[in-house]
N, C-alpha and C positions, 0 to 999 in steps of 0.2 A: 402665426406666432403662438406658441404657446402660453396658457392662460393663465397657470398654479406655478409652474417651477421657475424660480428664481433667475438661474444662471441660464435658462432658456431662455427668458426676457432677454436676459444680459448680451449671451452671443446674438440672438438676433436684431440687437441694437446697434452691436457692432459691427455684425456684418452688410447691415444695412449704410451707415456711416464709411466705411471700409468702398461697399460696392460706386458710391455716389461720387469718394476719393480719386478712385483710380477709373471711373468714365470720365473725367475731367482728364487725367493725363492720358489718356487714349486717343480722346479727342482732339487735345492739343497736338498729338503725335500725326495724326491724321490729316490735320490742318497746316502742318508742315510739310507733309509728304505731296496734298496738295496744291501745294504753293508752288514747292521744287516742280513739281512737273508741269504746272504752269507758264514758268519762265520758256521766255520766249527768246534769248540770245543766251550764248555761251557765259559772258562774262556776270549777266543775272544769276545763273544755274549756279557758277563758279565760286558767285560771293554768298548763294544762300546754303550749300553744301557743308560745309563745317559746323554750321548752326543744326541743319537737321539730323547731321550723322552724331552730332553730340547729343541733342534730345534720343534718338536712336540706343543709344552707349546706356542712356540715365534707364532710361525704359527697360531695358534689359536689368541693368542692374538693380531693379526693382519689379522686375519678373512683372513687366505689363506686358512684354514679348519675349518668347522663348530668347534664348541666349545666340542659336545656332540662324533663328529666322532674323533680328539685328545683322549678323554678319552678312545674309543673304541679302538682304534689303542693303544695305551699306555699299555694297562689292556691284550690285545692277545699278544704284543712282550713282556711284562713281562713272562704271562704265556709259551708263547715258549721258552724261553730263558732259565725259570727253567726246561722246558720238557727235553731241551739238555743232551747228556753224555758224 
């Protein structure tokens, strides 16, 4: 961190606060992703899908994952989730 300038202190405050922010929602995002592939029946997979594809959606829209890797991610746990028996 820088010693004397001011707004050096500042952004490195911030982006320390910032960085600490969003490993918690990453983490979260991880810990659903998870879960889903946890589940051990179709209709487990089926009721927890909406909840992660949503977290998925928020994530993106707060640029914790690109836009285009959300859809990718989204479109494979769909397709596994209908693979289930």
């Amino acid at each position: 961190m820088a010693k004397r300038i001011a707004s050096a202190q500042k952004q490195a405050r911030k982006s320390r606060k910032r960085r600490e922010f969003y490993r918690g929602k990453r983490q979260a995002l991880k810990s659903a992703l998870k879960n889903l592939a946890a589940a051990k029946t179709k209709e487990e997979a089926q009721k927890l899908l909406p909840g992660v594809q949503s977290l998925i959606d928020k994530s993106a829209k707060r640029r914790i994952v690109h836009h285009k890797t959300a859809s990718r991610l989204k479109s494979r746990l769909a397709r596994e989730t209908a693979d289930l028996k």
